[in-house]
N, C-alpha and C positions, 0 to 999 in steps of 0.2 A: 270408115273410121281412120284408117292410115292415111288415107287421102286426104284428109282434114285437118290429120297432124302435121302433114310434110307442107299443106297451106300455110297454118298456123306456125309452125319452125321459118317455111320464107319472107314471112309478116315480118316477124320478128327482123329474122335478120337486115331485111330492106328500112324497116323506119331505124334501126341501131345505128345505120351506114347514115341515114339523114341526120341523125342527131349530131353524130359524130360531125358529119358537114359541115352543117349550120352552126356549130363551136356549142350544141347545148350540151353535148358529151364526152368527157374529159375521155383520152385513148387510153390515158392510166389508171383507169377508174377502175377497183373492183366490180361498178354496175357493166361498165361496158364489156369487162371480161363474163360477168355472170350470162347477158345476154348472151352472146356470141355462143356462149357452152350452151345454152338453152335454143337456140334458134340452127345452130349445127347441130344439136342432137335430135329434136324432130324433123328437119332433113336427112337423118342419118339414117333413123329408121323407116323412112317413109322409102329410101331411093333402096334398103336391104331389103324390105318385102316385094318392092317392084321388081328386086333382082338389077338394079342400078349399083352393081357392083363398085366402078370406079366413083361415081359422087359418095357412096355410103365409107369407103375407105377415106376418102379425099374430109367427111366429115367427121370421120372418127379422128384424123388426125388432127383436126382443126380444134374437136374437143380436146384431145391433150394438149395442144398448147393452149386454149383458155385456160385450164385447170392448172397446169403448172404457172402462169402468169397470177392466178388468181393465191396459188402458195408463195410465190417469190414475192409479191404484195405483203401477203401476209405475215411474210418472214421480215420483212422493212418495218412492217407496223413494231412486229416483236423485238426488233434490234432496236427502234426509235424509243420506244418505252423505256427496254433495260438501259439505253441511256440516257433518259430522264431522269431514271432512278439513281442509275451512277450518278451523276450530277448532282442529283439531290440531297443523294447521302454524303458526297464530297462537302457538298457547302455545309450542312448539317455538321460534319465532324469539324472543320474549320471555323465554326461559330462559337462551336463548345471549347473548341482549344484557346479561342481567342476570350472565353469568356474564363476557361482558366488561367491564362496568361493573367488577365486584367486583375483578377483574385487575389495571384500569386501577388502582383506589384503591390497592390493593395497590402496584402500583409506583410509585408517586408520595407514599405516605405510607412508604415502605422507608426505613432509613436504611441506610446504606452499610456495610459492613464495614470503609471506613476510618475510619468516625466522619465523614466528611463529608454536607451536609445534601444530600435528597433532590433532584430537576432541577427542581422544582415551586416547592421554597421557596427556591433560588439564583434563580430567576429572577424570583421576584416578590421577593426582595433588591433586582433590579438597578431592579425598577418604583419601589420606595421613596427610591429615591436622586435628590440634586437635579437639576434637568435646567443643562445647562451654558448658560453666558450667550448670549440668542439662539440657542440652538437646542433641538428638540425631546429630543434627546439626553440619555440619562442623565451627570452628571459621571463621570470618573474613568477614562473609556475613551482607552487609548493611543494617540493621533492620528501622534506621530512612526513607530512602527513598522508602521501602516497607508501616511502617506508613502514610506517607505525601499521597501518591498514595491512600491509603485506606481511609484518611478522606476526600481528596479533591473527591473520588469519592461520598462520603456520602454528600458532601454537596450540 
C-alpha cells in the first residue's frame, strides 16, 4: 500500500511538472501549489516507511514551502478583497457627499415660492450693509425691541 502511494505521490508530481511545461499551469497558481503539497507528501511517506530518510526530509520541506506559498496566496487574495472594499466604500462615501453637496446647492440657490430671496443671499444682504458707528455690527438692526425684551424679561 505505501508503494502505491509513493507511485501515486510521483504521478502526481511528474504530470504537475508537464503542465507547468507545456504553459497549461500557472506556477502561481494555488492548484499548482496544492499538487506539489500533495504529490511531495505521498513521496514523503512512502521514502519514511522505506527508511529513505534523506528524500522523506527533502519532501517534508518541499511541503512547507507549498503550504506557506499556498497562505501567502491566500493572504494576496485577503489584501486584494479588503481593497476592493476600501475602494468601494471610498467611492460610496464620495457619491453621498457629492449628492449632498448637489442638495445643499439646490437649497441655497431655490428661490422661494413667495418670490423671496434664498437664506444664502438675505444673509450675505445683511454682510453688505454698513457696520453701525463703533461697532462691529451690521446698520439697521433694532436695538430698542432687543432692549424692551431684555427689561421686560428682568422684570
Amino acid at each position: 500500500m505505501i508503494t502505491v502511494l509513493g507511485w501515486g505521490g510521483a504521478t502526481v508530481s511528474l504530470v504537475t511538472y508537464i503542465m507547468v511545461t507545456r504553459q497549461r499551469l500557472a506556477t502561481n497558481s494555488v492548484r499548482y501549489q496544492a499538487l506539489n503539497v500533495v504529490g511531495a507528501g505521498a513521496l514523503g511517506v512512502s521514502a519514511l516507511a522505506n527508511g529513505a530518510l534523506p528524500s522523506a526530509v527533502v519532501n517534508i520541506i518541499w511541503i512547507g514551502i507549498g503550504v506557506v506559498a499556498v497562505l501567502s496566496m491566500k493572504r494576496g487574495v485577503i489584501a486584494a478583497r479588503l481593497a476592493a472594499e476600501a475602494r468601494r466604500r471610498r467611492r460610496l462615501a464620495e457619491e453621498a457627499r457629492a449628492r449632498l453637496t448637489a442638495g445643499r446647492d439646490r437649497l441655497v440657490h431655490r428661490v422661494r415660492e413667495d418670490g423671496s430671496a434664498p437664506l444664502a443671499r438675505r444673509t450675505g444682504a445683511l454682510r453688505d450693509r454698513p457696520l453701525q458707528p463703533g461697532s462691529s455690527r451690521p446698520a439697521g438692526r433694532n436695538e430698542s425691541r432687543r432692549r424692551t425684551r431684555t427689561t421686560s424679561h428682568l422684570a
